[in-house]
C-alpha positions in Angstrom: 7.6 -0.5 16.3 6.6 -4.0 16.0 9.1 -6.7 14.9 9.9 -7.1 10.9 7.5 -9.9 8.8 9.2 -13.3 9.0 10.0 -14.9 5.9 7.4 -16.9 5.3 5.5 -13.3 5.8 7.7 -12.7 3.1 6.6 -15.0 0.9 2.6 -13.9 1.4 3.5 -10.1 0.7 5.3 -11.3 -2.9 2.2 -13.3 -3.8 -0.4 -10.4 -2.6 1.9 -7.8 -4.6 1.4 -10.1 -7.7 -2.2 -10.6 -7.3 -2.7 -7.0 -7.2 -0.1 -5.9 -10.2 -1.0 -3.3 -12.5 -3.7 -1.7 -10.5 -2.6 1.2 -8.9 -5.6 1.1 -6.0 -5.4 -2.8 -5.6 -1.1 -2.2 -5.2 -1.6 0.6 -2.6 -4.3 -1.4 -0.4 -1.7 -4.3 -0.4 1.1 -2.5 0.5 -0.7 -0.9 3.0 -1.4 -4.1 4.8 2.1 -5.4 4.9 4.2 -2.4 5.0 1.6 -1.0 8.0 3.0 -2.4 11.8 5.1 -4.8 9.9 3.0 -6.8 8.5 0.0 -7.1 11.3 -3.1 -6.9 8.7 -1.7 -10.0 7.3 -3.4 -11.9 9.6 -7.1 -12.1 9.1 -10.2 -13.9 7.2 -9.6 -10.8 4.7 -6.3 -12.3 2.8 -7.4 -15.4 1.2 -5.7 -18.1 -0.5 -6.6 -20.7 -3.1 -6.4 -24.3 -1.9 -3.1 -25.0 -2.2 -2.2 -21.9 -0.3 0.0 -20.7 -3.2 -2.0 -17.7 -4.3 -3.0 -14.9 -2.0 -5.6 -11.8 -2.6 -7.3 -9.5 0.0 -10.6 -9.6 -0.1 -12.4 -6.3 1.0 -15.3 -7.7 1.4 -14.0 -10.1 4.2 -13.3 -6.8 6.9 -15.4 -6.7 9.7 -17.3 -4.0 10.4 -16.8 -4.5 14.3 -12.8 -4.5 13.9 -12.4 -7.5 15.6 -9.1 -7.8 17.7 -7.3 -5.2 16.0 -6.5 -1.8 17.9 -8.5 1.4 16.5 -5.4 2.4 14.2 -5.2 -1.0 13.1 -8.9 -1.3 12.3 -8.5 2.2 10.4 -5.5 1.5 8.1 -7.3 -2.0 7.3 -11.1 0.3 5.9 -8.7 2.4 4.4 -6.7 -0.4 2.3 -10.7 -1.9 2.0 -11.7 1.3 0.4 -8.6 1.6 -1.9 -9.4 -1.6 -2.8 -12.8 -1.6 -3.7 -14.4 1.8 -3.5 -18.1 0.1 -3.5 -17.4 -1.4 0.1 -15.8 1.6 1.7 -16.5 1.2 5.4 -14.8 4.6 6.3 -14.8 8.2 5.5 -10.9 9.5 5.1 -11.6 12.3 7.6 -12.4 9.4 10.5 -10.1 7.2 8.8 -7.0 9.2 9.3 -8.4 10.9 12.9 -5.7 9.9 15.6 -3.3 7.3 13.5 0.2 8.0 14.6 3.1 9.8 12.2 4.4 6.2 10.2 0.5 5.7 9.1 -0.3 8.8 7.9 2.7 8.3 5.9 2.0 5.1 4.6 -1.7 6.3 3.9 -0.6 9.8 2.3 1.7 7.0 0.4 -0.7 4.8 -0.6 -3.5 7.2 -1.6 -0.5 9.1 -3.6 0.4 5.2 -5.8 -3.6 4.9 -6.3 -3.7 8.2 -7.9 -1.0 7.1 -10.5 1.3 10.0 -9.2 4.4 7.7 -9.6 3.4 7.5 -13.6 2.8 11.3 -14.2 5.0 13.7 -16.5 4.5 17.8 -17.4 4.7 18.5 -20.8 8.1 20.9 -21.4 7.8 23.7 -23.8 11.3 25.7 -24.9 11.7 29.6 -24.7 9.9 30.2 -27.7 7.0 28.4 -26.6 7.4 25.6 -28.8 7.0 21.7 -27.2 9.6 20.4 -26.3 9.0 16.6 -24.9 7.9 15.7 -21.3 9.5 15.6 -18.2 9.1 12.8 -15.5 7.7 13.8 -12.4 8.4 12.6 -9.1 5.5 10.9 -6.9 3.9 13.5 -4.5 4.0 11.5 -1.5 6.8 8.4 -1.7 6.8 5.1 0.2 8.4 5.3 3.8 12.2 4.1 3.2 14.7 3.8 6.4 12.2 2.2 8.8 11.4 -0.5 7.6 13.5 -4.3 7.0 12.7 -5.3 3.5 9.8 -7.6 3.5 11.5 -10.4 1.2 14.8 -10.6 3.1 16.7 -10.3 -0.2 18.9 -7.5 0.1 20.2 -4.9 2.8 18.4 -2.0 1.9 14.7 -0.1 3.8 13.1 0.7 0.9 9.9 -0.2 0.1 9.7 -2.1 -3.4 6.8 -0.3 -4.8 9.0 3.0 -5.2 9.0 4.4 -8.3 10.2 2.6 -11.3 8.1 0.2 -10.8 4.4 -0.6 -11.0 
């Protein structure tokens, strides 16, 4: 494993996170890029910023199609946050998206695609014994964020969870 984002790094995940709130596709593509090798996909032309270098968004449109300097994983991960992100540009198919990334990715990725789908939000209608509704019942995601790995990205607190668990948005 790679070493844990800076703080500075911090401060660039917090603004991406808030760029992409209330979008479950936008939130998993972003948390794929920082929570994936700590942070590496941080570091390219596709995470722009406005000229004051306050606001930050990731721009699918801005991967390359040639990878660049990343490693194979590394180019994968980053189509598949492109393609969560905006579906129109996907540059990947899943199946040779997903073909030889190591154990942590395909858990952030089975993560991610699970937050896009809105399985976080979803609840089962509960009936009682004589058939009759009785309310819902919250349902847990189908695939969590990675917890225990991982040094919390904003430095404010002790624990390895990933702040996109559920609860929130």
């Amino acid at each position: 494993m790679s070493a844990p984002i800076s703080e500075g790094r911090g401060e660039l995940a917090q603004s991406l996170r808030e760029w992409a709130r209330g979008l479950y596709s936008l939130e998993a593509a972003v948390e794929l890029l920082i929570w994936f090798n700590h942070g590496r996909l941080l570091d390219g032309s596709w995470i722009e910023h406005d000229s004051e270098g306050a606001r930050y968004w990731f721009s699918a449109d801005m991967v390359p199609t040639d990878g660049g300097e990343l490693s194979g994983g590394e180019r994968r991960v980053l189509e598949i946050a492109a393609s969560l992100a905006e579906p129109s540009l996907a540059k990947v198919g899943l199946g040779d998206g997903v073909t030889g990334l190591d154990r942590d990715a395909l858990d952030l990725i089975l993560a991610a695609i699970a937050h896009a789908g809105g399985s976080h939000e979803h609840s089962r209608p509960v009936f009682g014994l004589d058939g009759t509704y009785a309310g819902t019942r919250e349902l847990p995601t189908l695939h969590d964020w990675p917890t225990g790995r991982f040094e919390d990205v904003n430095h404010t607190n002790t624990t390895t969870e990933n702040p996109t668990k559920k609860g929130t948005k």
